[in-house]
MARKE-223873 format. One record per residue (C-alpha): residue number from 0; residue in one letter; x negated, y negated, z. Coordinates in nm, 4 decimals, decimal comma. Layout:
<marpas>
MARPA    i  aa        px        py        pz
MARPA  NUM   a         X         Y         Z
...
</marpas>
This chain:
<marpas>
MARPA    i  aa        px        py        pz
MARPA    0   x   -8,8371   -8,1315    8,6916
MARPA    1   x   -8,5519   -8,1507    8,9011
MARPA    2   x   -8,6089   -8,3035    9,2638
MARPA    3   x   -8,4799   -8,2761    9,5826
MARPA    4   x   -8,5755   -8,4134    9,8496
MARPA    5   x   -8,5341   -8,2355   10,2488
MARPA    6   x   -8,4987   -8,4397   10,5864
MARPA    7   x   -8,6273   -8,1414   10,7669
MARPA    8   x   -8,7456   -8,0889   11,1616
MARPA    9   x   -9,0382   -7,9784   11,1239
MARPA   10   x   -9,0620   -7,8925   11,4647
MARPA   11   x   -8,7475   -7,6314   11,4457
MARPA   12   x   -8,8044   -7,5794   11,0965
MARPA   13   x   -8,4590   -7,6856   11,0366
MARPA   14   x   -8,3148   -7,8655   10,7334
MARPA   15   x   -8,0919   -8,1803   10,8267
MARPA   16   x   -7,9635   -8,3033   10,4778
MARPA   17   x   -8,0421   -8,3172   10,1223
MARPA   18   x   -8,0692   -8,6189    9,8957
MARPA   19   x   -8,1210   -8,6831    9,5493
MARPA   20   x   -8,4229   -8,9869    9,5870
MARPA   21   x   -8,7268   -9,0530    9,8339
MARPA   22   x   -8,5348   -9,3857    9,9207
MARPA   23   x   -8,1992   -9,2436   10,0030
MARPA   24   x   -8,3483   -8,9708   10,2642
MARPA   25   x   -8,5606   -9,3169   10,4247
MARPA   26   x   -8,1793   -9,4740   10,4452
MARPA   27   x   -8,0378   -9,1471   10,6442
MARPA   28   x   -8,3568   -9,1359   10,8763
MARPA   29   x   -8,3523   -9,4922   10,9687
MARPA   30   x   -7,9893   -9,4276   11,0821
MARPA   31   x   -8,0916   -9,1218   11,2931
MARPA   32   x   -8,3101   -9,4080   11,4907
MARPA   33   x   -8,0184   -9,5439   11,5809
MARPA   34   x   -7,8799   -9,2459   11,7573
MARPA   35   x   -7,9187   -9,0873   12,0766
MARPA   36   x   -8,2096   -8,8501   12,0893
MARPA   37   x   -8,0085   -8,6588   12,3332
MARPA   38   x   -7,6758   -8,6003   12,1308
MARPA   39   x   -7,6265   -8,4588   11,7940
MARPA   40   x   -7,7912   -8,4704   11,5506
MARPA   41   x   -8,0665   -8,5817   11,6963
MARPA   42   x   -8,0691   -8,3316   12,0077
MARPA   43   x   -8,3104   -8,0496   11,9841
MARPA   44   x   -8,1866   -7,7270   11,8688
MARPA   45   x   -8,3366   -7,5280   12,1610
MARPA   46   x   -8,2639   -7,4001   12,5455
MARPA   47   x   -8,5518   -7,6438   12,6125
MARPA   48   x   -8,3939   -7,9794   12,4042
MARPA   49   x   -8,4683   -8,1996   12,7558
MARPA   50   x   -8,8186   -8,1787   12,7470
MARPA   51   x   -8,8216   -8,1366   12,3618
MARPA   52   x   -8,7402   -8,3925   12,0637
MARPA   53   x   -8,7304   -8,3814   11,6808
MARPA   54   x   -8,9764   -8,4646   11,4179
MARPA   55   x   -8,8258   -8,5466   11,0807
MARPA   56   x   -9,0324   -8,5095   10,7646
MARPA   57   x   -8,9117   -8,5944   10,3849
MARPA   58   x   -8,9623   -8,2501   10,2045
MARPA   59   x   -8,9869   -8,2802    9,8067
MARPA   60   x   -8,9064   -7,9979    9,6441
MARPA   61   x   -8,9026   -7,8596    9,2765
MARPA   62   x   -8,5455   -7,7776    9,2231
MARPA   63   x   -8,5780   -7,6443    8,8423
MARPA   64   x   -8,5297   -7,2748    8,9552
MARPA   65   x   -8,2163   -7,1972    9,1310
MARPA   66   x   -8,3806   -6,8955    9,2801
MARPA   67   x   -8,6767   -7,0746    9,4759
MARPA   68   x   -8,6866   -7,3768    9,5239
MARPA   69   x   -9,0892   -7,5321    9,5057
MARPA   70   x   -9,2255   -7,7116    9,7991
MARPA   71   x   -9,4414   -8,0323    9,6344
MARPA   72   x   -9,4833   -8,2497    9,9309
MARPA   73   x   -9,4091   -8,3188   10,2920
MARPA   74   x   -9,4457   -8,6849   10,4668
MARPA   75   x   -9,3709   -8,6822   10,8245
MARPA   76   x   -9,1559   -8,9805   10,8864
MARPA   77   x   -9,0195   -9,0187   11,2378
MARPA   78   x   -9,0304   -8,8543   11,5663
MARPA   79   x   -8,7641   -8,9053   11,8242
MARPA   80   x   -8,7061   -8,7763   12,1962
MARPA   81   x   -8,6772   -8,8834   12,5648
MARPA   82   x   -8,9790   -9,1537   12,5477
MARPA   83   x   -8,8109   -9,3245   12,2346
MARPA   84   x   -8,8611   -9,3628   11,8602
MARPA   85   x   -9,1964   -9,3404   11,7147
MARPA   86   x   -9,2537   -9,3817   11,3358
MARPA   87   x   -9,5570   -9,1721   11,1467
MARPA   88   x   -9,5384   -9,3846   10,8243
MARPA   89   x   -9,9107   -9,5670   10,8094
MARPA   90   x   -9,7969   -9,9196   10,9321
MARPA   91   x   -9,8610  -10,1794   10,6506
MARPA   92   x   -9,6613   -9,9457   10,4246
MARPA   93   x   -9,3628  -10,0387   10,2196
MARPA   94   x   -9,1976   -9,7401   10,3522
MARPA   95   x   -9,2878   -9,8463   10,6951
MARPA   96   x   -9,0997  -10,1524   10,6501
MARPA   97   x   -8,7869  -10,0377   10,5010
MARPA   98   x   -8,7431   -9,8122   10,7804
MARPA   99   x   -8,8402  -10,0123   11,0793
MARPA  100   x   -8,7087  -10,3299   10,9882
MARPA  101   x   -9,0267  -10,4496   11,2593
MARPA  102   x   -9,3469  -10,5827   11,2462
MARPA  103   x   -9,5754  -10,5116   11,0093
MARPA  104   x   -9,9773  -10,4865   11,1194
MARPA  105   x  -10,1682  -10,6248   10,8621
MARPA  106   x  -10,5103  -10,6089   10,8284
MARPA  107   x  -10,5905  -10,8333   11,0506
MARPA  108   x  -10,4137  -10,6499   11,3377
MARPA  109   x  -10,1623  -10,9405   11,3862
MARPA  110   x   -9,7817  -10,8703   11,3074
MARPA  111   x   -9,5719  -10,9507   11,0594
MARPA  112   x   -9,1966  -11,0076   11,1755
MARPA  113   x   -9,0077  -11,0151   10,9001
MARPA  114   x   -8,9345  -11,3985   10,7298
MARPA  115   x   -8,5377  -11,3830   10,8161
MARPA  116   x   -8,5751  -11,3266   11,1770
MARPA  117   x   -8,8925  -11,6123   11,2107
MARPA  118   x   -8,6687  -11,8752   11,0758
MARPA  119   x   -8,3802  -11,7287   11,3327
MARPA  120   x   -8,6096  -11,7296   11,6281
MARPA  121   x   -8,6978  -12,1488   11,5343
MARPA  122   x   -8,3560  -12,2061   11,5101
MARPA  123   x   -8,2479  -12,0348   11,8379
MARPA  124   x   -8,5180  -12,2069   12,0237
MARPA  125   x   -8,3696  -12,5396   11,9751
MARPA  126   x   -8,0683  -12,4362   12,1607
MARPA  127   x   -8,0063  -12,5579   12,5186
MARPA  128   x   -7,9782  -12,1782   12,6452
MARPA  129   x   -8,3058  -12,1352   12,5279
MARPA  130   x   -8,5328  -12,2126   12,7754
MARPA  131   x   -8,7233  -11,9087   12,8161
MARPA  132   x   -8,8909  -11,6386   12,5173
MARPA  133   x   -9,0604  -11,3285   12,5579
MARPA  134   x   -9,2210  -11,2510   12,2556
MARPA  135   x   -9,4422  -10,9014   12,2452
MARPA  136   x   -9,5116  -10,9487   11,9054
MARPA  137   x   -9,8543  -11,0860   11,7875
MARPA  138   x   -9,7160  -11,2586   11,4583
MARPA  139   x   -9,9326  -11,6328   11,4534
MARPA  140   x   -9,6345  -11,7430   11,2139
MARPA  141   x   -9,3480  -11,7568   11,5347
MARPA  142   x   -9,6393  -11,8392   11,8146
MARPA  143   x   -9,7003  -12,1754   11,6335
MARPA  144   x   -9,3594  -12,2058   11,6303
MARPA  145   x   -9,2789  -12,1314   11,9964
MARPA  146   x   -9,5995  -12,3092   12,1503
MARPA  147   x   -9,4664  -12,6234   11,9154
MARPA  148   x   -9,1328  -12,6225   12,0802
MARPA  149   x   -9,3150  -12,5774   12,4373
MARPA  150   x   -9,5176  -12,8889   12,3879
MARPA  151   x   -9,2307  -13,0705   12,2285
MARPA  152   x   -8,9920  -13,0199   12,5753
MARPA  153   x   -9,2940  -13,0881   12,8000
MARPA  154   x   -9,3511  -13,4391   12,6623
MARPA  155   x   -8,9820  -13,5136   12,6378
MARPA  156   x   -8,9750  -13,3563   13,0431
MARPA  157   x   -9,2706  -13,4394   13,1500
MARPA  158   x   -9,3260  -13,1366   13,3013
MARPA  159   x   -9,6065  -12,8632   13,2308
MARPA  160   x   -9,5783  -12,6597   12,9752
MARPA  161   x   -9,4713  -12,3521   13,1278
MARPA  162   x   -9,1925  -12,5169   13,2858
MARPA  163   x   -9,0452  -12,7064   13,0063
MARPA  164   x   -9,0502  -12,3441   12,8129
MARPA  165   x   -9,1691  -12,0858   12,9673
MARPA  166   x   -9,3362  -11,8481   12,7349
MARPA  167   x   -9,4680  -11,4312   12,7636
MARPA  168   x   -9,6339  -11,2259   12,5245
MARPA  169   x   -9,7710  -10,8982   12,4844
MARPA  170   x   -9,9148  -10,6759   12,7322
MARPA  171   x  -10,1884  -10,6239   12,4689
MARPA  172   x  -10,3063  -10,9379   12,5014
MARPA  173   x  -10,3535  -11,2147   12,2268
MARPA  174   x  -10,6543  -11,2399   12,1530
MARPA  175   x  -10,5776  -11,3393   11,7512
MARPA  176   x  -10,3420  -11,5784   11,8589
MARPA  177   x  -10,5448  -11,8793   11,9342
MARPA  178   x  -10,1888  -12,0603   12,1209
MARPA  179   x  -10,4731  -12,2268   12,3984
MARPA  180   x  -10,6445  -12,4690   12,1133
MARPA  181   x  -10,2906  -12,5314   12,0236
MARPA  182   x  -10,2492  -12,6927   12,3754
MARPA  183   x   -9,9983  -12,4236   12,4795
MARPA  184   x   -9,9840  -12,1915   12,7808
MARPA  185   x   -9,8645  -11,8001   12,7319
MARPA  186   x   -9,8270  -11,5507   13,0055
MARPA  187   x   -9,9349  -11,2468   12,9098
MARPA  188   x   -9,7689  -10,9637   13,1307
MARPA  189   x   -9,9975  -10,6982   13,2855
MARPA  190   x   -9,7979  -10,4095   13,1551
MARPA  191   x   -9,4550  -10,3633   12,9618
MARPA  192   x   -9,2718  -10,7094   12,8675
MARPA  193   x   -9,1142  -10,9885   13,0505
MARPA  194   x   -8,7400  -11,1372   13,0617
MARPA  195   x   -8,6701  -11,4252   12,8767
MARPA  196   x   -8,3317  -11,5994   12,7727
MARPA  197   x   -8,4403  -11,4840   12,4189
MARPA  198   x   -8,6551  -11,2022   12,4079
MARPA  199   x   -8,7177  -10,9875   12,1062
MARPA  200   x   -8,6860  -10,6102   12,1493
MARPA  201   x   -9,0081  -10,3686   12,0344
MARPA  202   x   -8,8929  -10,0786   11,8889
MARPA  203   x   -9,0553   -9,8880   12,2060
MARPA  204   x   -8,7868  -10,0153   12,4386
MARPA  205   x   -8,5226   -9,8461   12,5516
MARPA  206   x   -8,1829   -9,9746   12,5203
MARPA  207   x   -7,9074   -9,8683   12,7482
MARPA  208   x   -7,5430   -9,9199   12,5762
MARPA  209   x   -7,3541   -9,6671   12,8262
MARPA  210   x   -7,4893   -9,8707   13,1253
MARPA  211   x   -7,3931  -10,2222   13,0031
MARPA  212   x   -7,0443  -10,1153   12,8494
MARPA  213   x   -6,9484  -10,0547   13,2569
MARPA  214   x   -7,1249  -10,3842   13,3985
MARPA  215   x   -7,0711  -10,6037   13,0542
MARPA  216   x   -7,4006  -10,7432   13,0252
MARPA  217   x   -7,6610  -10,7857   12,7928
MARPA  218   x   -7,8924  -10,7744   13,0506
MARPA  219   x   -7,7691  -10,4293   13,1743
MARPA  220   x   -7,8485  -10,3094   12,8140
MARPA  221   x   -8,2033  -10,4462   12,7897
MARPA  222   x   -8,3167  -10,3780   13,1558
MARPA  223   x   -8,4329  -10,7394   13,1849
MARPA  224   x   -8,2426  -11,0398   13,1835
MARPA  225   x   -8,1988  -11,2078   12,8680
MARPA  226   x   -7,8880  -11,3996   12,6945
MARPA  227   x   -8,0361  -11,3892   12,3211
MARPA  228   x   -8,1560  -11,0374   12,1832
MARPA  229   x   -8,3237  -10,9742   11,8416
MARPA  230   x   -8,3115  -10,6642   11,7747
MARPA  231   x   -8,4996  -10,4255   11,4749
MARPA  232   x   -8,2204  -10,1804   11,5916
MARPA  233   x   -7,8205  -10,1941   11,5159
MARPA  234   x   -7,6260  -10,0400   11,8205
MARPA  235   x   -7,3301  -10,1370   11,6426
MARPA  236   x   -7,0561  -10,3797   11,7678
MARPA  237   x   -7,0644  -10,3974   12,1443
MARPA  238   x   -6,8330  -10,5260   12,4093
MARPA  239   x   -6,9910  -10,7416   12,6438
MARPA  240   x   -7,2303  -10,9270   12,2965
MARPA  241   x   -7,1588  -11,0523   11,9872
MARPA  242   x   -7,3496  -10,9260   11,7043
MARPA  243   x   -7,4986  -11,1344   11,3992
MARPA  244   x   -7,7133  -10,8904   11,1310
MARPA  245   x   -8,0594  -11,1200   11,0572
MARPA  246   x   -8,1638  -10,9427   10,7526
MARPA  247   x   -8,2482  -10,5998   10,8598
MARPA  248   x   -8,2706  -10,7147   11,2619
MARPA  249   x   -7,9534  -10,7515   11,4540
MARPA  250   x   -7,9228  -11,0688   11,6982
MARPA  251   x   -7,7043  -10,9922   11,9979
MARPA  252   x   -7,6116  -11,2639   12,2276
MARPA  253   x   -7,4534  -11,2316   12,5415
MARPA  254   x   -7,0233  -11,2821   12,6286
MARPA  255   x   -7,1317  -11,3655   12,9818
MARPA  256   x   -7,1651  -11,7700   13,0757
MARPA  257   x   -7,5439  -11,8807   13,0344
MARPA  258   x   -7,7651  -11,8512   13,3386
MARPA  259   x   -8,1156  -11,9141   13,2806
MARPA  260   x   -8,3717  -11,6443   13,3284
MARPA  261   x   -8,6861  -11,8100   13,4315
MARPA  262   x   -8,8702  -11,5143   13,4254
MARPA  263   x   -9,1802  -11,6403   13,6128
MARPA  264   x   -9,0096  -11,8825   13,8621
MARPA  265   x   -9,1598  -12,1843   13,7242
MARPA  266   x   -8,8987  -12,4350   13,7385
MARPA  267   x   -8,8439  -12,6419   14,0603
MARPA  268   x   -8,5198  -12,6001   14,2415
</marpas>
C-alpha cells in the first residue's frame, strides 16, 4: 500500500498539503500554530473567516490507485481561530507532545512540563531579576522547585514568603500541589494568570507581536508585565527580546532594563 497522508480543513473541506509520513504532516501543523489565525494559511476560506476558524485533521489515504485515492483514517489534530489554538490530540499522547511542546496531563491530572524547560525555570530563578513567577502550570516537579527558592530568599531576607518571591499559580486552583505543607505561600488568581518577572506562557494565551514591535516590550507582547518568558510557542526572532530555544519551548527575555513586576504589591517601598 502506498500512503499519503492529507492536512485537510475539515471544516471547508479543503486540502492544505500532502506528506509522505504521519510525523511529517504533525511537523507542518505544529508550524501552522505558530501563525496568525487571521492571515494565510490559516485564515478561513469564507465571506464569514472573522467569526470562523480552521480545523485541521491528518487524512490517511490509500494511494495504490491513481484513479481514487482510499480514505483509511482521519484524526482531527488542531483547531485554530480568533479565541486561540486548541489541540484535539487526547492529552497524555505522544502525538500530543510532539506537537505542543506543553504540558502533559498525566493521570493524575497534574502536568508534565517538559524536563529541558524545569531545569531552565531553576536556573532562571536564581537570577537577581527574578523576583517574581507566575506559573499556571500544575507540574509538582517546578512547584518544589519554586516554593524551595521562596523559602530560601525569605530566611536569607527575613521577610515573608510572598515578599521575598512572590509566587501565582493557576486559576484552577492547586489542589494536587500540596506547596502549604512545604511551608510555602501561592496566590492563586481568581481568573486568567498573573504577571510575574518570569512567567510561563499557556498555550491559551494570546501573544501580541504587532503591538510590542511599536512599543518594544516584552510586556506589550504578553499583556502582563514580565522580563523572562517561556514560551511552548516560537514567534521567531523579535526586536525588543532575545530568543534562546529550551528544547522544544522558546525563552524570550526582555531588551528593556529590569524593573521588577511585583505583581501583587507585596514588597515595601
Amino acid at each position: 500500500m502506498k500512503a499519503v497522508f492529507v492536512i485537510d480543513d475539515d471544516t471547508h473541506s479543503d486540502a492544505i498539503s500532502k506528506h509522505g509520513t504521519f510525523e511529517e504532516a504533525l511537523a507542518e501543523i505544529k508550524r501552522l500554530a505558530t501563525l496568525p489565525w487571521d492571515s494565510e494559511p490559516n485564515m478561513a476560506p469564507c465571506a464569514n473567516w472573522r467569526n470562523c476558524g480552521r480545523r485541521y485533521d491528518i487524512v490517511e489515504f490509500d494511494a495504490s490507485s491513481s484513479e481514487r485515492w482510499q480514505e483509511r483514517s482521519r484524526t482531527p489534530i488542531l483547531e485554530i481561530n480568533a479565541d486561540g489554538v486548541f489541540w484535539l490530540v487526547p492529552p497524555g499522547s505522544a502525538s500530543y507532545a510532539d506537537l505542543t511542546g506543553s504540558a502533559i496531563p498525566g493521570k493524575d491530572g497534574r502536568d508534565r512540563l517538559p524536563s529541558q524547560v524545569v531545569s531552565k525555570v531553576f536556573e532562571l530563578i536564581r537570577r537577581d531579576d527574578v523576583r517574581s513567577v507566575s506559573c499556571p502550570f500544575n507540574d509538582v516537579r517546578v512547584w518544589r522547585g519554586l516554593v524551595r527558592e521562596q523559602l530560601r530568599r525569605s530566611k536569607k531576607t527575613g521577610l515573608p514568603p510572598q515578599e521575598a518571591f512572590t509566587l501565582c499559580g493557576p486559576d484552577g486552583g492547586m489542589c494536587e500541589v500540596p506547596f502549604e505543607e512545604w511551608g510555602g505561600r501561592v496566590h492563586v488568581p481568581y481568573e486568567g494568570m498573573c504577571a510575574g518577572d518570569l512567567v510561563l506562557l499557556p498555550l491559551w494565551r494570546k501573544f501580541f507581536v504587532e503591538d510590542a514591535e511599536e512599543t518594544g516590550r516584552l510586556s506589550t507582547a504578553a499583556r502582563l508585565c514580565c522580563h523572562h518568558l517561556l514560551s511552548p510557542r516560537d514567534f521567531g526572532e523579535l526586536s525588543f527580546a532575545t530568543r534562546t530555544p529550551v528544547g522544544d519551548w522558546v525563552l524570550y527575555q526582555s531588551k528593556t532594563p529590569y524593573v521588577p513586576c511585583d505583581p501583587l504589591d507585596q514588597r515595601k517601598k
